[in-house]
PyMOL commands that place a pseudoatom at each C-alpha (Angstrom):
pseudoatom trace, name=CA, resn=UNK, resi=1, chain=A, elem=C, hetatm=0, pos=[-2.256, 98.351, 48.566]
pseudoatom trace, name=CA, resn=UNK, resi=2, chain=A, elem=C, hetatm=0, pos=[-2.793, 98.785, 44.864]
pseudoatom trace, name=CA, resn=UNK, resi=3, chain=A, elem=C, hetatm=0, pos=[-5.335, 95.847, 44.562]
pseudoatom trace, name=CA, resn=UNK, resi=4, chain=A, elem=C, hetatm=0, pos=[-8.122, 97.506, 42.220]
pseudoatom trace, name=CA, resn=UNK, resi=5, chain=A, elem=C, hetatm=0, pos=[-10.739, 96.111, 44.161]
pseudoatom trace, name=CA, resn=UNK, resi=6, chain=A, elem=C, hetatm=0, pos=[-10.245, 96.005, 47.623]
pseudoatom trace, name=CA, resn=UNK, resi=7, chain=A, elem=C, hetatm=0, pos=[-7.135, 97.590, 48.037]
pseudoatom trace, name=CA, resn=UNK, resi=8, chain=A, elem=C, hetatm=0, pos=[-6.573, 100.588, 50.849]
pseudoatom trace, name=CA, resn=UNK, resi=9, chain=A, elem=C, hetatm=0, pos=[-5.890, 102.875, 48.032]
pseudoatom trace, name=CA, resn=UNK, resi=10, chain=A, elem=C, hetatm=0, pos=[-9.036, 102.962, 46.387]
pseudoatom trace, name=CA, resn=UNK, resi=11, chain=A, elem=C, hetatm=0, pos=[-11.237, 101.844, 49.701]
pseudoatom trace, name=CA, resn=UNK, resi=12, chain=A, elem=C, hetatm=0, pos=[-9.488, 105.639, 50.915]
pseudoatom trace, name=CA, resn=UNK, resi=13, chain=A, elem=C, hetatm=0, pos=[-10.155, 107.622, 47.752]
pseudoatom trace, name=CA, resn=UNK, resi=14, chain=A, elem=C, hetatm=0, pos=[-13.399, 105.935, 47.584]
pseudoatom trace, name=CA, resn=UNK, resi=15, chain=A, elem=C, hetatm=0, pos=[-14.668, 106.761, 51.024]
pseudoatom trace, name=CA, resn=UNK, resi=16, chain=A, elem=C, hetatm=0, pos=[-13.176, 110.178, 50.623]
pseudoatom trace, name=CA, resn=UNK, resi=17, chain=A, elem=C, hetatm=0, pos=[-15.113, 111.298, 47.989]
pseudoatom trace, name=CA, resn=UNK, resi=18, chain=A, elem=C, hetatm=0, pos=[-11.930, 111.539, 45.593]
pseudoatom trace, name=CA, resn=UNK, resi=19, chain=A, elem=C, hetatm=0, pos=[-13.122, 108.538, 43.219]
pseudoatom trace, name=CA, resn=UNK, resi=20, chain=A, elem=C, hetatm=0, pos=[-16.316, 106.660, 42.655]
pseudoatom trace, name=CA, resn=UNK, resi=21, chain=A, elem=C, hetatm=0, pos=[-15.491, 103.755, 41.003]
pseudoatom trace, name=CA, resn=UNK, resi=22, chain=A, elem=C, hetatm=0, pos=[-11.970, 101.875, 41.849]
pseudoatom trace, name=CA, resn=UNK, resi=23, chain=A, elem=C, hetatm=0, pos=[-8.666, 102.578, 39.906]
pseudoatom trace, name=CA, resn=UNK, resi=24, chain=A, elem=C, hetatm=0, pos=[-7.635, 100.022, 37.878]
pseudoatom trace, name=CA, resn=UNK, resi=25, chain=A, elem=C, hetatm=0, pos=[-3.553, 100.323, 39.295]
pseudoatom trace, name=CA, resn=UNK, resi=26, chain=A, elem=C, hetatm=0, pos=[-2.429, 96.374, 38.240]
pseudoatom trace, name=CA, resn=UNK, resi=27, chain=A, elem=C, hetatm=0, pos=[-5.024, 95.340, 35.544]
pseudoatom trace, name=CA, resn=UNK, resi=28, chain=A, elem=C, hetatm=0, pos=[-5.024, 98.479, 33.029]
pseudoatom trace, name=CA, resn=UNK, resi=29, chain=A, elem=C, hetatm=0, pos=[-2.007, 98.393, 30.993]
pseudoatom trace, name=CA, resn=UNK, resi=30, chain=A, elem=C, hetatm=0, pos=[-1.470, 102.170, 31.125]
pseudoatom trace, name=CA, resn=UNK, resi=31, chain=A, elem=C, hetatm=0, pos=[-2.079, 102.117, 34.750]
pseudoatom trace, name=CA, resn=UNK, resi=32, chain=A, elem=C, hetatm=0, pos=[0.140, 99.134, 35.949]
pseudoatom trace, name=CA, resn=UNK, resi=33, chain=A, elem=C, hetatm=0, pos=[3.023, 101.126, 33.816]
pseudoatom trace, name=CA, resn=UNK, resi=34, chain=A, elem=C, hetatm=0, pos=[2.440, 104.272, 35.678]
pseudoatom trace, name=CA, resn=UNK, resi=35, chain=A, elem=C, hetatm=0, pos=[1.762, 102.288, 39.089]
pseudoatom trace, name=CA, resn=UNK, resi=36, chain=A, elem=C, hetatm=0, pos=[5.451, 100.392, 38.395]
pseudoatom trace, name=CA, resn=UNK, resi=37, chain=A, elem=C, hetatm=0, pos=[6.998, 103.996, 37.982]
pseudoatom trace, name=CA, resn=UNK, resi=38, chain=A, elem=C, hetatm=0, pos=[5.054, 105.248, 41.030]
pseudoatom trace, name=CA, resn=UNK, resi=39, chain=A, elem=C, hetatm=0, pos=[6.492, 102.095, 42.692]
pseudoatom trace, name=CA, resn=UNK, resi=40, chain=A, elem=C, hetatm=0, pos=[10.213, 102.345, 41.814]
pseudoatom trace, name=CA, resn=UNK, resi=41, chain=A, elem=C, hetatm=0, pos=[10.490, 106.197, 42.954]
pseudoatom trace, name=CA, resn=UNK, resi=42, chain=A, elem=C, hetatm=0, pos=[9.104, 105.388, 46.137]
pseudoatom trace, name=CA, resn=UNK, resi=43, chain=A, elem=C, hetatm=0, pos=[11.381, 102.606, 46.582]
pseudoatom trace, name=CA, resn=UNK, resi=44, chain=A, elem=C, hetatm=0, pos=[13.985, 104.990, 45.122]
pseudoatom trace, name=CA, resn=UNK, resi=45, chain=A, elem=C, hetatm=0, pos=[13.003, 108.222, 47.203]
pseudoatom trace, name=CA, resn=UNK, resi=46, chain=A, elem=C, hetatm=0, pos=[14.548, 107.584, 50.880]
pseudoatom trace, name=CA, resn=UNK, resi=47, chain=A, elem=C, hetatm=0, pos=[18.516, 106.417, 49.391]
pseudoatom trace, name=CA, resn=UNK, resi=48, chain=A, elem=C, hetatm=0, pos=[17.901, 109.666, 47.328]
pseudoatom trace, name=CA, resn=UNK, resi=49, chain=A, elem=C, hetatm=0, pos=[16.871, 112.017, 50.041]
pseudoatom trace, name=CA, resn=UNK, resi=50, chain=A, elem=C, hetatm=0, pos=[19.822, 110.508, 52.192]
pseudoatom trace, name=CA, resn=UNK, resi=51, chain=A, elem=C, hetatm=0, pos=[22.104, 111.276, 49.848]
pseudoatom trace, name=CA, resn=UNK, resi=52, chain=A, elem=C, hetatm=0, pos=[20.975, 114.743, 48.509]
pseudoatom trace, name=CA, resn=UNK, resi=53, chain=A, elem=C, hetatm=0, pos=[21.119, 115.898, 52.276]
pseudoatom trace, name=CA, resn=UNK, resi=54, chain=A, elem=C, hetatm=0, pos=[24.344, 114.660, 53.323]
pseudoatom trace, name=CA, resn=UNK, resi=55, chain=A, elem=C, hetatm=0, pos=[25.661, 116.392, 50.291]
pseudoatom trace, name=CA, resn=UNK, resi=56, chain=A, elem=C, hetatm=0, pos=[23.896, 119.296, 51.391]
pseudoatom trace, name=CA, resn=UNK, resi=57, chain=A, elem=C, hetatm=0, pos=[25.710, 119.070, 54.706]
pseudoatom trace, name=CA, resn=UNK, resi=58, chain=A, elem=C, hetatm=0, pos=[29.127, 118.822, 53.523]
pseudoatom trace, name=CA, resn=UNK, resi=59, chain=A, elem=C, hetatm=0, pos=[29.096, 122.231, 51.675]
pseudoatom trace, name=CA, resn=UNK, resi=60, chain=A, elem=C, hetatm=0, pos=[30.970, 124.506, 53.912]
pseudoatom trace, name=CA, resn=UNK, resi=61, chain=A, elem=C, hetatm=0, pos=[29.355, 127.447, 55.349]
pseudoatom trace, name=CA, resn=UNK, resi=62, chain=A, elem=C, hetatm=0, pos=[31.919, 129.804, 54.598]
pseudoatom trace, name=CA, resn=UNK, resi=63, chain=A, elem=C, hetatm=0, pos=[30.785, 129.308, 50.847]
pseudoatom trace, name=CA, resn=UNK, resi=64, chain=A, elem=C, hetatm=0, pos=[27.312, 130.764, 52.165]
pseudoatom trace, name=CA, resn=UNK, resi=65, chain=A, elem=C, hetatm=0, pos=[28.773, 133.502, 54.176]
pseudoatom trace, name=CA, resn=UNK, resi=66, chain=A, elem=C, hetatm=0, pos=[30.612, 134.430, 51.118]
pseudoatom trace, name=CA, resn=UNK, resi=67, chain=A, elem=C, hetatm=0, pos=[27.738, 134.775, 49.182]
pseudoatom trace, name=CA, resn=UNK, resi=68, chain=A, elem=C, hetatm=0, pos=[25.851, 136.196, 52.231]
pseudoatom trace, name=CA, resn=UNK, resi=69, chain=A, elem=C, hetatm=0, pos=[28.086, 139.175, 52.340]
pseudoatom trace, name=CA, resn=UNK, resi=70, chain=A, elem=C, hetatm=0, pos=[28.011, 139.634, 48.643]
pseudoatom trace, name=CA, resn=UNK, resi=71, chain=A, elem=C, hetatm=0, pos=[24.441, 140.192, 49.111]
pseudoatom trace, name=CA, resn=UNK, resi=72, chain=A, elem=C, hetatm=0, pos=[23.174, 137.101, 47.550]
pseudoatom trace, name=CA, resn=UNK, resi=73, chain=A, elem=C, hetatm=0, pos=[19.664, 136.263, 49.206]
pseudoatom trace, name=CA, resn=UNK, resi=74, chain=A, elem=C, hetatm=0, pos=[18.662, 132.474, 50.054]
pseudoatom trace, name=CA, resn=UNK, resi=75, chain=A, elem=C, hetatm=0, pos=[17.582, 131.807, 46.634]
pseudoatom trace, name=CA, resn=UNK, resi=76, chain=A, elem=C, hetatm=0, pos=[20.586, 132.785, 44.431]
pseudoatom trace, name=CA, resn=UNK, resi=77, chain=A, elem=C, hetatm=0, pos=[22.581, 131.095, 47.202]
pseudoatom trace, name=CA, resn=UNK, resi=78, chain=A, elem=C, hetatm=0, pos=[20.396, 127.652, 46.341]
pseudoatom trace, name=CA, resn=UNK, resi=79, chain=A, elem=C, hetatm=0, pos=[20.761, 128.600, 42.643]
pseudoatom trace, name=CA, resn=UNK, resi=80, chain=A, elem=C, hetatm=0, pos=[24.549, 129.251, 42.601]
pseudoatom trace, name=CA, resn=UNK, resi=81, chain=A, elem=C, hetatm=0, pos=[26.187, 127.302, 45.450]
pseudoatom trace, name=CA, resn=UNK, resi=82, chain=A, elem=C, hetatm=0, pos=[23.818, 124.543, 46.651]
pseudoatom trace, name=CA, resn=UNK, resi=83, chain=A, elem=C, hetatm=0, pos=[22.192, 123.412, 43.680]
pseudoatom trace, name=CA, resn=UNK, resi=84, chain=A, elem=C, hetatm=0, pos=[25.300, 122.975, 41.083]
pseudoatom trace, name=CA, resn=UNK, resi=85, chain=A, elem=C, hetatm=0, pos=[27.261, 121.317, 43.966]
pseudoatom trace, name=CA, resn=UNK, resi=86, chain=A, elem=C, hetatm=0, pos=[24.485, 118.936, 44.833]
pseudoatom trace, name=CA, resn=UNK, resi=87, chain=A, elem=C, hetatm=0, pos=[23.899, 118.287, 41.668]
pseudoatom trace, name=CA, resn=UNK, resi=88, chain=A, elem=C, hetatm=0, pos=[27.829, 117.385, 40.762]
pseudoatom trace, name=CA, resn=UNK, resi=89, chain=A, elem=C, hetatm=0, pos=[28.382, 115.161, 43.221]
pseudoatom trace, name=CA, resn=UNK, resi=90, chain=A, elem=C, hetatm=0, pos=[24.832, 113.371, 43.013]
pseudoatom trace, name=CA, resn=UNK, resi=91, chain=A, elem=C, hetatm=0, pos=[24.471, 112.984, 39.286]
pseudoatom trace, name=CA, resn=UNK, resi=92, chain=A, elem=C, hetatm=0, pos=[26.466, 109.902, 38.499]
pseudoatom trace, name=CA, resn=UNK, resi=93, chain=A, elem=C, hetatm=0, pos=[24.488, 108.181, 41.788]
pseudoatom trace, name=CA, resn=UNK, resi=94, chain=A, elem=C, hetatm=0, pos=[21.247, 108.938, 39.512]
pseudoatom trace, name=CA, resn=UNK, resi=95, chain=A, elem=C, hetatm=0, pos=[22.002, 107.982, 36.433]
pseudoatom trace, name=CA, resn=UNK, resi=96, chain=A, elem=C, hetatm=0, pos=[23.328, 104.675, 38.180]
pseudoatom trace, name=CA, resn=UNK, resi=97, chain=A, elem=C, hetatm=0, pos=[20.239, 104.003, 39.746]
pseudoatom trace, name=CA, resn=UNK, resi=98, chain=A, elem=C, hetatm=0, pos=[18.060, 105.307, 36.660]
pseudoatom trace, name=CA, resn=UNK, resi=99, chain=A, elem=C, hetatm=0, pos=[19.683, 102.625, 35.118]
pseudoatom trace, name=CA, resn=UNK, resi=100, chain=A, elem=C, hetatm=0, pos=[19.387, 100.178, 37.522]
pseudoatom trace, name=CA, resn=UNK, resi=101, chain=A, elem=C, hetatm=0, pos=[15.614, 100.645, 37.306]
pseudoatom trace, name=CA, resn=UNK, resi=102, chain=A, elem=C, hetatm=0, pos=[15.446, 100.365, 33.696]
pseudoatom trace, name=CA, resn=UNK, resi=103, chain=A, elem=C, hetatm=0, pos=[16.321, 96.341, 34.284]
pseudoatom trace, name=CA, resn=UNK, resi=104, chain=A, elem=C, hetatm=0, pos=[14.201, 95.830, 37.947]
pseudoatom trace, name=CA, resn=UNK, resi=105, chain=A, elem=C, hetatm=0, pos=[13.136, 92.640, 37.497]
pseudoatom trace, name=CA, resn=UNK, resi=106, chain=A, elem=C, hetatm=0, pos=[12.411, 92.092, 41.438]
pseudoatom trace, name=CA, resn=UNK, resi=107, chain=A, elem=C, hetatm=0, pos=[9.636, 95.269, 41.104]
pseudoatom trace, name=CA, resn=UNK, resi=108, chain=A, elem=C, hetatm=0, pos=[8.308, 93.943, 37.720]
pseudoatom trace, name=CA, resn=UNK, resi=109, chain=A, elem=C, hetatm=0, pos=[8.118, 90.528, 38.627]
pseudoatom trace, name=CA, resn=UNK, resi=110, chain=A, elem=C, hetatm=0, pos=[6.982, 90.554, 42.117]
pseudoatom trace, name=CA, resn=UNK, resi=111, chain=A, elem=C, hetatm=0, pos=[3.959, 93.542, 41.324]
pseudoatom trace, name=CA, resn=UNK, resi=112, chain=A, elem=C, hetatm=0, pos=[2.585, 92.435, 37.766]
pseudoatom trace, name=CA, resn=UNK, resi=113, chain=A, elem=C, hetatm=0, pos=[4.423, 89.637, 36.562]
pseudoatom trace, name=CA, resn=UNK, resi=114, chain=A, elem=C, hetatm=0, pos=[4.554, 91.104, 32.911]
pseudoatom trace, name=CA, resn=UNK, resi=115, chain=A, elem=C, hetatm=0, pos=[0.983, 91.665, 33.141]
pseudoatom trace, name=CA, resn=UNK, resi=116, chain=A, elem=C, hetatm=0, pos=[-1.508, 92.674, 31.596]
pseudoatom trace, name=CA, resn=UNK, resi=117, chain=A, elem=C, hetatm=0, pos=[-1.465, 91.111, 29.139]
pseudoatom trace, name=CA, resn=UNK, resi=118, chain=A, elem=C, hetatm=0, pos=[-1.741, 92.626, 25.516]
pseudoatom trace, name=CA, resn=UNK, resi=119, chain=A, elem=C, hetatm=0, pos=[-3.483, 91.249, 22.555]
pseudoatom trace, name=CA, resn=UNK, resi=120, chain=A, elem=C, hetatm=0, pos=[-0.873, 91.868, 20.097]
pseudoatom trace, name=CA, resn=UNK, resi=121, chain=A, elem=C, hetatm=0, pos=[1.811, 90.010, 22.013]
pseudoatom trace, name=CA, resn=UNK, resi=122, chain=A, elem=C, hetatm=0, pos=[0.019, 86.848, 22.767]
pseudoatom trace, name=CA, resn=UNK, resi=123, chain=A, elem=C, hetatm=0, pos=[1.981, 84.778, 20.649]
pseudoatom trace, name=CA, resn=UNK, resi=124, chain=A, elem=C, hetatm=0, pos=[5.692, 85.960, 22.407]
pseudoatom trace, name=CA, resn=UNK, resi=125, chain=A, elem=C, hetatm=0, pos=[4.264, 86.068, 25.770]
pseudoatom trace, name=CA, resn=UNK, resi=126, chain=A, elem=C, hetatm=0, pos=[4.940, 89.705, 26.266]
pseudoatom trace, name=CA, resn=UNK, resi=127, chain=A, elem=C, hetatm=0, pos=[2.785, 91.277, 28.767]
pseudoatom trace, name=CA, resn=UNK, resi=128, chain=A, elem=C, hetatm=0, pos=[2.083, 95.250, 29.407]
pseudoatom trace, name=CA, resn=UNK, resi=129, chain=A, elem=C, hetatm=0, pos=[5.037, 96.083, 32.004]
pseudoatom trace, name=CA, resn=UNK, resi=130, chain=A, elem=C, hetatm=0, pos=[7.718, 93.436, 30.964]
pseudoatom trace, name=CA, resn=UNK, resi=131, chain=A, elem=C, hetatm=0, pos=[11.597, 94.399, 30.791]
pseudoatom trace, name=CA, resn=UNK, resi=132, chain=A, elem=C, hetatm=0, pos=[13.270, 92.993, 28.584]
pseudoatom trace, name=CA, resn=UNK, resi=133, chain=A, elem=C, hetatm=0, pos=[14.583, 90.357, 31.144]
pseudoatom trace, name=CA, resn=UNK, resi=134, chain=A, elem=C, hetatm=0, pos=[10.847, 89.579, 32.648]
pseudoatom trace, name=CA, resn=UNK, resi=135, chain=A, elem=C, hetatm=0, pos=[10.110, 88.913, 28.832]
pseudoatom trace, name=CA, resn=UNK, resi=136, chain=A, elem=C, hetatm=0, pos=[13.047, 86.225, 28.930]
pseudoatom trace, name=CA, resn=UNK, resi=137, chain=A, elem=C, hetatm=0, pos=[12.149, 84.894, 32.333]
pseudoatom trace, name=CA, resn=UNK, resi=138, chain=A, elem=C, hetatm=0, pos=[9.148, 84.297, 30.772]
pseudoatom trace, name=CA, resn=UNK, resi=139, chain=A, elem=C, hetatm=0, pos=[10.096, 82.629, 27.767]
pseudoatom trace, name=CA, resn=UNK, resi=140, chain=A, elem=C, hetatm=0, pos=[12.112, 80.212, 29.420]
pseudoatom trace, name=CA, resn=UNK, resi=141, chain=A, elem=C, hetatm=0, pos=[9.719, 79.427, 32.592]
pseudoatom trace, name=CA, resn=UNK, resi=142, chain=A, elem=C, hetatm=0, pos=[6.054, 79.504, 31.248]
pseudoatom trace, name=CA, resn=UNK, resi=143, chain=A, elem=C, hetatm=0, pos=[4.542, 77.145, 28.780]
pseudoatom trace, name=CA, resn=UNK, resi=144, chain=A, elem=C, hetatm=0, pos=[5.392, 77.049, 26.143]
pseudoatom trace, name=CA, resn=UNK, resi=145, chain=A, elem=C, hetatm=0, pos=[9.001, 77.497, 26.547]
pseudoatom trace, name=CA, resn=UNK, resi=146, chain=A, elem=C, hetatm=0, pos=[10.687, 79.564, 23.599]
pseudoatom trace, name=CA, resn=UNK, resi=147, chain=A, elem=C, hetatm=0, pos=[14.419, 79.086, 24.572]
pseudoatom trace, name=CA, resn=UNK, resi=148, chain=A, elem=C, hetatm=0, pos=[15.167, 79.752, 21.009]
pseudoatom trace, name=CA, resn=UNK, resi=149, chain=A, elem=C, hetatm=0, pos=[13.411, 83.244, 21.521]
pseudoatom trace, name=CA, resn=UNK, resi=150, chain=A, elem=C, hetatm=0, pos=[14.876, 83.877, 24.771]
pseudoatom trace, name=CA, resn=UNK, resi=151, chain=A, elem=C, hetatm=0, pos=[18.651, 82.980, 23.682]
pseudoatom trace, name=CA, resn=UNK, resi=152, chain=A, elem=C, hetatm=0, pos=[18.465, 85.573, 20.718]
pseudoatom trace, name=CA, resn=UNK, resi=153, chain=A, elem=C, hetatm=0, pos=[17.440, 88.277, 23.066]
pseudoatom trace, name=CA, resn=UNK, resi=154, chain=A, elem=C, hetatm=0, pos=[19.978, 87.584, 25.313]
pseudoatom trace, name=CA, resn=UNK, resi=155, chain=A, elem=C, hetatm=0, pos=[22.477, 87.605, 22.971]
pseudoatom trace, name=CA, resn=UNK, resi=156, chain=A, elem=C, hetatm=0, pos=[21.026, 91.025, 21.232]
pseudoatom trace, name=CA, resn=UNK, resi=157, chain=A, elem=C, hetatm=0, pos=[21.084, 92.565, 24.806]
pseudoatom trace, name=CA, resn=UNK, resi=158, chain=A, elem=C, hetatm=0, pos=[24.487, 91.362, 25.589]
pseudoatom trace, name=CA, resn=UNK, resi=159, chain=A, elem=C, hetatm=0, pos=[25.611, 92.629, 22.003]
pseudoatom trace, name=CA, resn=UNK, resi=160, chain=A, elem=C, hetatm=0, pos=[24.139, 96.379, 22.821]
pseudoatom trace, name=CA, resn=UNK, resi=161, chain=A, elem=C, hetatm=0, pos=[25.918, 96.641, 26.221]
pseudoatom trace, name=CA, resn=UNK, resi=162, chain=A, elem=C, hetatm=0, pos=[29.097, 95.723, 25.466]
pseudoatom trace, name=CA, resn=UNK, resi=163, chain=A, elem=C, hetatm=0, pos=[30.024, 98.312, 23.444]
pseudoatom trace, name=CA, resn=UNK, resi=164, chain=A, elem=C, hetatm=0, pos=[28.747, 100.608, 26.139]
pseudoatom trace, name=CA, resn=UNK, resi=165, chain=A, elem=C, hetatm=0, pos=[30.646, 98.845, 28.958]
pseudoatom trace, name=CA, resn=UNK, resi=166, chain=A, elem=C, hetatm=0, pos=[33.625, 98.610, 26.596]
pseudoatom trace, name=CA, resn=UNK, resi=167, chain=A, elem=C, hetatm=0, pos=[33.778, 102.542, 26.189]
pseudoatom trace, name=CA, resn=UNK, resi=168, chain=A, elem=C, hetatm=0, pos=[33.003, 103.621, 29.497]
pseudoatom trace, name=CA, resn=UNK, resi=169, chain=A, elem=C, hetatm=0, pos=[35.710, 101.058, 31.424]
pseudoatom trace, name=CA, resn=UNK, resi=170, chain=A, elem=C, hetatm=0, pos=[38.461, 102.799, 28.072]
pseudoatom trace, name=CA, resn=UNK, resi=171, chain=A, elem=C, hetatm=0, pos=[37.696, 106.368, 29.783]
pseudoatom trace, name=CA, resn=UNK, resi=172, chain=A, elem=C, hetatm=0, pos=[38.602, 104.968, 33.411]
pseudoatom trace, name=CA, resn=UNK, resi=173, chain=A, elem=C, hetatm=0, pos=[42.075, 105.928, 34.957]
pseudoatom trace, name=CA, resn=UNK, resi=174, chain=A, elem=C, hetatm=0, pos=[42.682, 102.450, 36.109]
pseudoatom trace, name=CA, resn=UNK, resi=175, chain=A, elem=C, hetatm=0, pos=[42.707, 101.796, 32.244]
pseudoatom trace, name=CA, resn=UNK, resi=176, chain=A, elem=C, hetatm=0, pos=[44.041, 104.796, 31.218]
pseudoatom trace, name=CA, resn=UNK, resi=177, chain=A, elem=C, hetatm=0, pos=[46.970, 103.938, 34.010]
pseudoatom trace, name=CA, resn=UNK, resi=178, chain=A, elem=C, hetatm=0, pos=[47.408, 100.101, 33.045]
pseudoatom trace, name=CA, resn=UNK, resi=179, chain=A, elem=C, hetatm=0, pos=[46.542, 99.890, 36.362]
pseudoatom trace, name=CA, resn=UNK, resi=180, chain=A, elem=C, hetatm=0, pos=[43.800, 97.289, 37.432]
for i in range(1, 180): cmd.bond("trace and resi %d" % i, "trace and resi %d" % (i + 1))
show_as sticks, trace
zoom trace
């Protein structure tokens, strides 16, 4: 779909008037970056949607009728009821899969592969849209192989989380509890 040649994208754009030369979605480095965000969100969207509207559902009505006979009108009613609820019971869900995102390999690996690839990183392999773990997937599987390069960035990666891990699982109840 986002081939920059051929692909459906551009072939529509193109014979729509919108464009007249092809968009450059994989092979531009600035492009395949916004084309990988474009990419995750609409992978992301539909578990999103499902779960913003069945939160939606599960806010009683007589919250709304409440409001309703307060004289609140549909819009202070979103602002006041639907929105903060929504948003309380939805937020940790986001943030989990905001961060899940931040290391997609799968999306990374299967769209650009780390490409383009960037002058200035030629010599650590690097491309345009790697993660941090494409980077050492590509250290270790591509010639040639820089296993010394790839270990210290594992270990500096694994150094940064734990302290993060480490706090969050100290504020849990099952640790606060002794309970596992």
């Amino acid at each position: 779909m986002a081939n920059g040649t051929f692909g459906p994208i551009n072939r529509t754009l193109i014979e729509l008037g919108v464009i007249a030369n092809p968009i450059p979605w994989l092979s531009n480095p600035d492009m395949a970056r916004v084309t990988l965000i474009l990419v995750n969100m609409w992978i992301g969207f539909p578990y999103s949607m499902i779960l913003i509207t069945s939160n939606m559902t599960a806010i009683p009505s007589q919250i709304y009728e409440a409001a309703t006979i307060d004289g609140a009108n549909k819009f202070q009613q979103f602002k006041a009821i639907t929105f903060p609820l929504v948003l309380f019971q939805t937020m940790p869900i986001l943030i989990m899969q905001f961060a899940g995102n931040i290391n997609n390999f799968g999306a990374v690996f299967f769209l650009t592969a780390g490409d383009p690839k960037v002058s200035d990183t030629i010599t650590t392999q690097a491309g345009a849209t790697d993660l941090l773990i494409s980077w050492i997937y590509k250290l270790t599987y591509n010639t040639p192989n820089m296993y010394n390069l790839a270990s210290v960035l594992s270990i500096l990666v694994f150094v940064v989380m734990v302290p993060f891990a480490v706090y969050n699982f100290t504020r849990t109840k099952s640790f606060k509890d002794g309970e596992i």
